[in-house]
BAVO-279524 format. One record per residue: residue in one letter; y, z, x of N, C-alpha, C in turn. Coordinates in steps of 0.05 Angstrom, whole numbers, plus 5000, padded with zeros to 4 digits. Last residue first. Layout:
AYZXYZXYZX/...
***
This chain:
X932725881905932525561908936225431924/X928826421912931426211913931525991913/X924226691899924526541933928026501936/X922326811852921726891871922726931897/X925226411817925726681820925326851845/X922725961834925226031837925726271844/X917526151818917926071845920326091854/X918126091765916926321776917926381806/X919425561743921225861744921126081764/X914725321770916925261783919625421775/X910625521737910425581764913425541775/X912425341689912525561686912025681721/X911324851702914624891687913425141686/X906424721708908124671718910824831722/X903624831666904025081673906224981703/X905124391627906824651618906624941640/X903424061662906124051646906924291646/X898024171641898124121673901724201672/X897624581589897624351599898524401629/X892125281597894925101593895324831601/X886925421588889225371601891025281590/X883225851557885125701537887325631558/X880526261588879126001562880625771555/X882826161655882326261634880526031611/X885025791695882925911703882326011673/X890325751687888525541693885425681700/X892326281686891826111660889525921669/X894026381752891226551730890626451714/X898426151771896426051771894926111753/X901426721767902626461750900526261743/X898826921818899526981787899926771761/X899526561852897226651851896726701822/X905726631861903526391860901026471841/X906127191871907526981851906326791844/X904227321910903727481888904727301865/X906526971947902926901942902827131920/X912127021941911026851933908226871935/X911727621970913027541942911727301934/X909627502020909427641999910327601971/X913427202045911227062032909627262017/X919827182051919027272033915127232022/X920026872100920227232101919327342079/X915826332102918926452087917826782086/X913325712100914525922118916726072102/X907225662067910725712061910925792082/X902225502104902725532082905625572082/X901224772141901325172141901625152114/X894424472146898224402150898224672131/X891423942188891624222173894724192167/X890123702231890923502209891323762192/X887323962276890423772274890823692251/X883924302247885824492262889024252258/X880523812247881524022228883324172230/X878923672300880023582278880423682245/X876724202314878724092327880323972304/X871724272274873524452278876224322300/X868723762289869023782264872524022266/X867623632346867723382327869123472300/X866824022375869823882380870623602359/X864524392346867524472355868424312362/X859124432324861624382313864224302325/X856824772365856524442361858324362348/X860325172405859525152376859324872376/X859925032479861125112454860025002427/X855824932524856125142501857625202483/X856224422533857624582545858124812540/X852024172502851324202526853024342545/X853424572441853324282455852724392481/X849625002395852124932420850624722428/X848025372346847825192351850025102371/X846926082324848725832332848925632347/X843726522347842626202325844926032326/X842126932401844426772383842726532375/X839127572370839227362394841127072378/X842528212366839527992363840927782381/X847628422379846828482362843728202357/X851728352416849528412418847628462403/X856628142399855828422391853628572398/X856427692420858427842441858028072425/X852927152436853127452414853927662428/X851126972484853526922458852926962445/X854527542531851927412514852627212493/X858127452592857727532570855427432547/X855827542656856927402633856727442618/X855628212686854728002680855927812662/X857928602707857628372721857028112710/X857629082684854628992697855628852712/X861929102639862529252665859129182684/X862628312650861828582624862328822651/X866627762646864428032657864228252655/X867927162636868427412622865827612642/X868826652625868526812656868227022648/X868226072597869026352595867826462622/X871925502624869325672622870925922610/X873624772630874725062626873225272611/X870624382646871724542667873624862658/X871224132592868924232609869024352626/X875324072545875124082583872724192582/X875224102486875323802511875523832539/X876224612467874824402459874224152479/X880524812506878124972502875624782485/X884124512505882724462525880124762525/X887724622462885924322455883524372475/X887825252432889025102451885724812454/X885825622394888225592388889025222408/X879325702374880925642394883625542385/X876326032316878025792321880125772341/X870826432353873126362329874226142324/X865726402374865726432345868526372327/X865326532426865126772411863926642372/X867926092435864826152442863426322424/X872626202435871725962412868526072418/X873726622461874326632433873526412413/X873726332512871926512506871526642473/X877525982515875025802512872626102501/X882126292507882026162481878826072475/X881826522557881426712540879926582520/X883326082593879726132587879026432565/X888225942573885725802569882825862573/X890826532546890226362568888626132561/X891826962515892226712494891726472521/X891427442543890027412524889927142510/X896027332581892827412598890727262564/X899727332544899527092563896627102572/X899827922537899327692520899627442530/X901028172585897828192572897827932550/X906027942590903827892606901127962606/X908328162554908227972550906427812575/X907728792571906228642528906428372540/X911028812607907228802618906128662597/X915428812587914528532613911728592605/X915729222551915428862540915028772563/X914429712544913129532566913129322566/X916030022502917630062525916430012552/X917729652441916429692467917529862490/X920629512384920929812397919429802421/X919429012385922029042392922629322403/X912628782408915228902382917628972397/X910628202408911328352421913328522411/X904527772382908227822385908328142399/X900627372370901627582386903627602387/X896627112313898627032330899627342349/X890726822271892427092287894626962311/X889326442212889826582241892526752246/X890125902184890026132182889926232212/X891725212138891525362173891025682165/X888524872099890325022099889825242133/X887224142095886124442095888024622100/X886923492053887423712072887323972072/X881423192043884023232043885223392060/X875723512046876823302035879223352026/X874923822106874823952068876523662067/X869723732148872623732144873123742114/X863323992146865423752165867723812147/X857024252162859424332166861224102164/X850224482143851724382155854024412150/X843224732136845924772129847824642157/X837724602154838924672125841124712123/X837824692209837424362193837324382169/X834125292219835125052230835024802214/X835225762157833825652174834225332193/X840826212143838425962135837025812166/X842326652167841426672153839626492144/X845026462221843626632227842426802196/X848126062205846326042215844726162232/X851326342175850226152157847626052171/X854926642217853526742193851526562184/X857226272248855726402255853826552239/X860125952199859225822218855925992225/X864726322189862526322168859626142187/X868226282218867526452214864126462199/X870925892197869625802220868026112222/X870425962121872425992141871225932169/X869225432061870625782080871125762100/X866625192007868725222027869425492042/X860324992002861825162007865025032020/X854824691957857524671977859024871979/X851024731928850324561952852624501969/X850025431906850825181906849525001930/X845325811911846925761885848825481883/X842525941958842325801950842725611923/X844626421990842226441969841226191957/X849226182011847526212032844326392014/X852126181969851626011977849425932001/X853426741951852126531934851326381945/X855626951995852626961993851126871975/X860926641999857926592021856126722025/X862926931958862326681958860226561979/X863227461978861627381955860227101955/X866627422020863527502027862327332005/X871427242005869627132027866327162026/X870827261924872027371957871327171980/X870627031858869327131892871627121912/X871526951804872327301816871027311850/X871026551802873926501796873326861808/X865626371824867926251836870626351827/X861726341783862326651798865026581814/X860925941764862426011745863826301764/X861725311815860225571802861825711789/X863824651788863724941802863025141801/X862624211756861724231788862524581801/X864024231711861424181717860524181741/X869524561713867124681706864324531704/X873324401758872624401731869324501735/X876724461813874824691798873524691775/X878523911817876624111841875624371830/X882123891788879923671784878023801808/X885324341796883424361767881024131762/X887924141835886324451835884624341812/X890423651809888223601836887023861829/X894323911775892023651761890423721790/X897624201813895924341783893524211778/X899723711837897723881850896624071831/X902923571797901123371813898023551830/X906123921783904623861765902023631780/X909623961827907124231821904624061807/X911723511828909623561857907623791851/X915123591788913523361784911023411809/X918224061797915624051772913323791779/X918724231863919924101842917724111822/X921124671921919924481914920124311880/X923425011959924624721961922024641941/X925025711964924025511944925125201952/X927325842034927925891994926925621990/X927225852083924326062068925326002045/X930025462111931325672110930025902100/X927525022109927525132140928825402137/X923425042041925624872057926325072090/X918024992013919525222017921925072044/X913724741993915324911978916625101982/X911324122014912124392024914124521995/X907823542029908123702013909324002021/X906423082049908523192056909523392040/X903322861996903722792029906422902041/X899723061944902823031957902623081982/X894123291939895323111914898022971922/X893923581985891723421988893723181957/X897124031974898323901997895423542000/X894224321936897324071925897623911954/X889024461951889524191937892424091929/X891724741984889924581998889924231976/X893525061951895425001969893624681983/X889825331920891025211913892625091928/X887125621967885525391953887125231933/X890626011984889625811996887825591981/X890426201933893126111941892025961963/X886026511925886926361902889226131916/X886126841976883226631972885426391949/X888927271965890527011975888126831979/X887627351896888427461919889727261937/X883227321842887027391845887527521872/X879026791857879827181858882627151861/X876726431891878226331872879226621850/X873526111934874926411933876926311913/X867325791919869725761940871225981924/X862525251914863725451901866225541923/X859124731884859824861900861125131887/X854324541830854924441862857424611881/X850825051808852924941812853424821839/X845025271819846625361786849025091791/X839125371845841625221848842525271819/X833825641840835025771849838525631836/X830325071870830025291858831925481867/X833924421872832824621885832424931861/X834623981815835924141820834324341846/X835923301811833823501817834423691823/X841423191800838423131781836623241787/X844723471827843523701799841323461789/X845023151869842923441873842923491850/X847822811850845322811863843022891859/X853223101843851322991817848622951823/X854723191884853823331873852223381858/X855322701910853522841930852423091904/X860222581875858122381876855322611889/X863423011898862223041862860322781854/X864722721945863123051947862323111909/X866922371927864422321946863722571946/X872522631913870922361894867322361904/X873922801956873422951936871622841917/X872222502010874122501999872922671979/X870222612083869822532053871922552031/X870622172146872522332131872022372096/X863422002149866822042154868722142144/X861622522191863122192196861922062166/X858222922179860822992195862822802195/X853923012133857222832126859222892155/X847822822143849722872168852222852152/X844322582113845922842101847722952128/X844321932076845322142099845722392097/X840821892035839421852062841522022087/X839322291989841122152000841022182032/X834922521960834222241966837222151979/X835323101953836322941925835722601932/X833223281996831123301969832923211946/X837623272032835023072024833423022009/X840423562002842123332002839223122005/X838324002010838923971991839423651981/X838724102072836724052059836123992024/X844124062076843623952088840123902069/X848624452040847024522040845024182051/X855524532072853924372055849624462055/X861924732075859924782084858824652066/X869024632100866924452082863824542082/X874424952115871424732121870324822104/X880025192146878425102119877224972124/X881825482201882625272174879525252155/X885025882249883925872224883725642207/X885826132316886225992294885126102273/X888226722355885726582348886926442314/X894126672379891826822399888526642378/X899926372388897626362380895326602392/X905626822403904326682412901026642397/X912626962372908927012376907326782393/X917126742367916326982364913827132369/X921726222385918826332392918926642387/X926425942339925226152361922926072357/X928025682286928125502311928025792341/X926226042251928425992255928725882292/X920026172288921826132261925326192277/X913326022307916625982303917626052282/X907825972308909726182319912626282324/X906725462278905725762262907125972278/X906125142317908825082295908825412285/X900725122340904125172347906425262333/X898024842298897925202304900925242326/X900124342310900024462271900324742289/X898524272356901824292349902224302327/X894824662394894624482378897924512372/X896824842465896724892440896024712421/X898524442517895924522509894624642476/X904324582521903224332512900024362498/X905125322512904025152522903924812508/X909125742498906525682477907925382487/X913025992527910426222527909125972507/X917325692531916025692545912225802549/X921525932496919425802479917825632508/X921926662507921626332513920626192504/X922027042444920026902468920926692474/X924027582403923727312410923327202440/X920528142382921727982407922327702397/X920028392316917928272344921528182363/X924128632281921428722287920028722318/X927128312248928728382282926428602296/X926128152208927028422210927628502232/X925327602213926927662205928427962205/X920927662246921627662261925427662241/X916727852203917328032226919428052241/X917127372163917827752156918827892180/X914626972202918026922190918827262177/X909627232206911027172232913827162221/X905727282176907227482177908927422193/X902326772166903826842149906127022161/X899326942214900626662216902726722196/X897527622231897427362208899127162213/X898427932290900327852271899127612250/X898928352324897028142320896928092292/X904428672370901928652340900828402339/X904229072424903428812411901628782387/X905329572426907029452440906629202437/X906530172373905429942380907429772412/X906330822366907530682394906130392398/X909330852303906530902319908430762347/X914131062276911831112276908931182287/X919230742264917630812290916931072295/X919330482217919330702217919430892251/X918030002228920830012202921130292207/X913130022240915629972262917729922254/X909530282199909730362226912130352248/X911029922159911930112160912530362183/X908629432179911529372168913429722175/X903829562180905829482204908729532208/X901829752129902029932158903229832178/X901929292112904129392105904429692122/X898028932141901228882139903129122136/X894129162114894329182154897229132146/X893929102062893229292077895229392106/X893128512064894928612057895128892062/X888028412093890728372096892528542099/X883729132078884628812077886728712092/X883429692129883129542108883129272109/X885429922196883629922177884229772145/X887129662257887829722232885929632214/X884829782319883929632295885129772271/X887929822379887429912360887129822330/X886529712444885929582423886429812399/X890529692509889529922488888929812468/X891729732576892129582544889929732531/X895230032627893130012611893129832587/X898530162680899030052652895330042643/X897930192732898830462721899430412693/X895329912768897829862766899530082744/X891229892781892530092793894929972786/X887729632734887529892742888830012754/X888729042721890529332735890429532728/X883528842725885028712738887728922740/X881429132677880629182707881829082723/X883629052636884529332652883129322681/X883228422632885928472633885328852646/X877728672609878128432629880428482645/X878928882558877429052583877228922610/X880028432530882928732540881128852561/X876328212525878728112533880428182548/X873428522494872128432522874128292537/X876428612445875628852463875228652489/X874328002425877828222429878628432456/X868927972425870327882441874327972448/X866828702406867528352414869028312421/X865829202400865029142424866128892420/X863128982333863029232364863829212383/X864428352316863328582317864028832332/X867127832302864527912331864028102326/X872727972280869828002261867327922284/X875428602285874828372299871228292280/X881028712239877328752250876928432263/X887328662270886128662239882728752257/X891529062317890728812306888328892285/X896229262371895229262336893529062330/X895429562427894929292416894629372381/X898929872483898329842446898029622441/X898429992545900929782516898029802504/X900330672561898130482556898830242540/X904430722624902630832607901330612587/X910930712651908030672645906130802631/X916330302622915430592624912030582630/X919029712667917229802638916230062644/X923929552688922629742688922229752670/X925728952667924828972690923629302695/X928828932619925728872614924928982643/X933328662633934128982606929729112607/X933128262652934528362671934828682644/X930627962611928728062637930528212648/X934028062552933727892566933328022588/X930828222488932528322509931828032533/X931727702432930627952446931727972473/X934327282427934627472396932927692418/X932726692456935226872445933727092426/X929426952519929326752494931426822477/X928826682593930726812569930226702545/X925526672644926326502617927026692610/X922626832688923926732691926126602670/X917927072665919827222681921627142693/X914426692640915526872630917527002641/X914326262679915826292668916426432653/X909426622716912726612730914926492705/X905726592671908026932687910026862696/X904226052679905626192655907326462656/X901726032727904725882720906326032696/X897426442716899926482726902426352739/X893026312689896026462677898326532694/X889026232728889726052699892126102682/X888126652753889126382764889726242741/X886127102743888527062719890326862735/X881027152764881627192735883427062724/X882927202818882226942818882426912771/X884227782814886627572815885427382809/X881828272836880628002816883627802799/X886228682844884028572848882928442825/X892528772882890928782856888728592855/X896329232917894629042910892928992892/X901129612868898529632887897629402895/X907529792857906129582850903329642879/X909830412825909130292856906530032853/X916030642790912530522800912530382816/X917931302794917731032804915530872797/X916731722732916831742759917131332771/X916231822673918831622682918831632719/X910931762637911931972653914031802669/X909732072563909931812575911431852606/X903832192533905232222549906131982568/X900231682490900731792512902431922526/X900831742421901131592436901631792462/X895131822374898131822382898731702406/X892231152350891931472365894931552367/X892530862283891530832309892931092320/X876923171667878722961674878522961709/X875123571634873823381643875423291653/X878424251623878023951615876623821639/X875024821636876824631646876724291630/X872825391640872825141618876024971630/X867925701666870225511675871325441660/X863526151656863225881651866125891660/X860326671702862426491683862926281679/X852926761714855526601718856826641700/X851227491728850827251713853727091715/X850627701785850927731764851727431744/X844827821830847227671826847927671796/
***
């Protein structure tokens, strides 16, 4: 590991299939009991009209052959739960003469995006459903990209923070497929060898104040190894921007910088409020110095080495952490204040030439026992009753028959810790409530622009010589203008 930075902060995919235009001939279809759970939702798909995309009577012959799935790395691995999804959905129509098709776009984010953008700005590739960043949804659907969707397709059942994430401009464009928010990781055995009797923090809600009490703790006695009480993605990327967002929306209740239309709504006095919170969360006696150049990975291998006694990251990290440290050393609960949403959404592109079937594989995929099988897996369930029904199972069956492993990579044997209904112990006490109290980042076509903007502008506060809270205020709130409109 390379030596810390000090902080100085004041104290204070394939081508595409021949495509063949003969009749199609609907077959009986097998394993129906599968997609009992989706099919109130079919009949209103095929019954609803949404504005801005074709309406069912332009949709009713779809060309057959294979729908295209775009989407980022499945982080399950090989083979995960994504894939085991779609291979679910082909067996159920095999004779129906459609197929679904996974294709993993290669790189970062930003990366995948702009192969999207360009792919179906260009038509390019034969996508028929992209899998879409929460962010990317107001870009896509401004470019007349994706479909718009009955707003029938996204269920009561949905959380209604992650709801919100598939709209714009008062449409449905996407449908949730796997969440995202911010948590709190803690080094459990740490916490006892500092003498603090609880180290359960799931209950109660901590505040920032109580996590630099917990900190101080531990550096009187420091574990071998420990440099800094926490650490967290603080790299000129969108790590930077989620972590700053977290803390303005944590400094201002109702906090947003960006009005129903995507242009700039926000003000100096709310920056400057949330400038002061970031910086009282990164000063330099509590944060690791590696913190201002780490990533995802980076940061949770400081942490899972034993460099801090706190992490922030992703549900993701969950599975990792406890298949590195040992049972009852490492724990999980809600980031003091509030957290910033993330995740994947499904949309249906506009160039399709299977939108009924795209929108009935995506219904298959965002189901309730899809969602319960994606929390299993490891991700953040989009819908409530994957956390709180017991009655709602993954079913999933491999081509054996058999249920799926939980370790859907197969890869060794699973250390993740599950409640008596098998989902992640976490999931209904810590990750639920998180998910509801979360709150998005900018909605605006332009979010590119602004997280290069943000992010940027930000960088001083981080340097030798920041700047006043004031002054970088007034320099964020030009920036932003510029950026966005006001």
């Amino acid at each position: 590991m390379t030596a810390p930075t000090t902080v100085r902060r004041r104290t204070t995919g394939h081508p595409p299939r021949p495509r063949t235009h003969r009749p199609r001939t609907r077959r009986p279809r097998r394993g129906l009991a599968l997609l009992a759970p989706f099919l109130l939702l079919l009949g209103t798909l095929a019954g609803c009209t949404g504005g801005g995309g074709p309406a069912p009577e332009d949709t009713a012959h779809d060309v057959l052959g294979d729908i295209v799935v775009a989407s980022g790395r499945d982080v399950t691995g090989k083979n995960g739960v994504r894939q085991q999804l779609i291979d679910a959905w082909n067996r159920v129509h095999k004779d129906d003469g459609f197929r679904a098709r996974l294709v993993e776009l290669p790189g970062a984010a930003d990366a995948q995006r702009s192969q999207l953008l360009g792919a179906l700005q260009s038509g390019s590739a034969d996508y028929d459903v992209v899998n879409l960043d929460v962010t990317w949804v107001p870009e896509f659907a401004a470019a007349r990209l994706v479909r718009a969707l009955p707003d029938g397709v996204i269920e009561k059942d949905v959380v209604p923070s992650v709801a919100g994430t598939a709209r714009w401009a008062g449409k449905v464009y996407a449908v949730p497929f796997n969440s995202d928010v911010g948590l709190l990781y803690y080094r459990r055995d740490y916490l006892r060898a500092a003498g603090v009797r609880q180290s359960d923090l799931t209950h109660p809600h901590l505040s920032w104040e109580q996590v630099q009490a917990l900190i101080r703790a531990v550096g009187l006695h420091p574990p071998q190894g420990y440099e800094k009480g926490w650490t967290t993605q603080l790299a000129a990327y969108e790590g930077r921007t989620v972590n700053a967002l977290e803390a303005f929306a944590s400094a201002t209740e109702g906090f947003t910088l960006t009005g129903k239309d995507g242009h700039y709504d926000g003000n100096v006095t709310e920056l400057m409020a949330g400038i002061a919170e970031l910086g009282k969360r990164t000063d330099e006696l509590y944060t690791l110095g590696d913190a201002v150049r780490s990533h995802e990975d980076t940061s949770l291998a400081d942490f899972a080495a034993g460099s801090t006694a706190f992490l922030r990251h992703w549900p993701s990290a969950y599975r990792t952490l406890h298949e590195t440290l040992r049972p009852g050393q490492v724990g999980v609960t809600r980031l003091p204040g509030h957290a910033v949403l993330g995740g994947q959404n499904l949309a249906v592109t506009a160039s399709s030439q299977r939108p009924r079937m795209a929108r009935e594989l995506v219904a298959f995929l965002t189901g309730k026992e899809s969602e319960r099988c994606l929390l299993d897996a490891g991700f953040a369930a989009t819908r409530e009753s994957a956390y709180t029904d017991d009655d709602v199972t993954c079913r999933l069956a491999g081509a054996s028959g058999a249920a799926p492993t939980a370790s859907p990579t197969g890869e060794g044997a699973d250390h993740m810790p599950r409640d008596r209904a098998g989902r992640p112990a976490y999931a209904r006490d810590t990750l639920l409530p998180a998910l509801k109290s979360a709150v998005q980042r900018p909605r605006t076509p332009l979010y590119g622009a602004f997280t290069q903007t943000f992010t940027t502008t930000l960088g001083p506060l981080f340097g030798d010589s920041p700047p006043s809270d004031a002054t970088l205020a007034r320099r964020l709130d030009t920036a932003l203008r510029g950026a966005l409109g006001d």
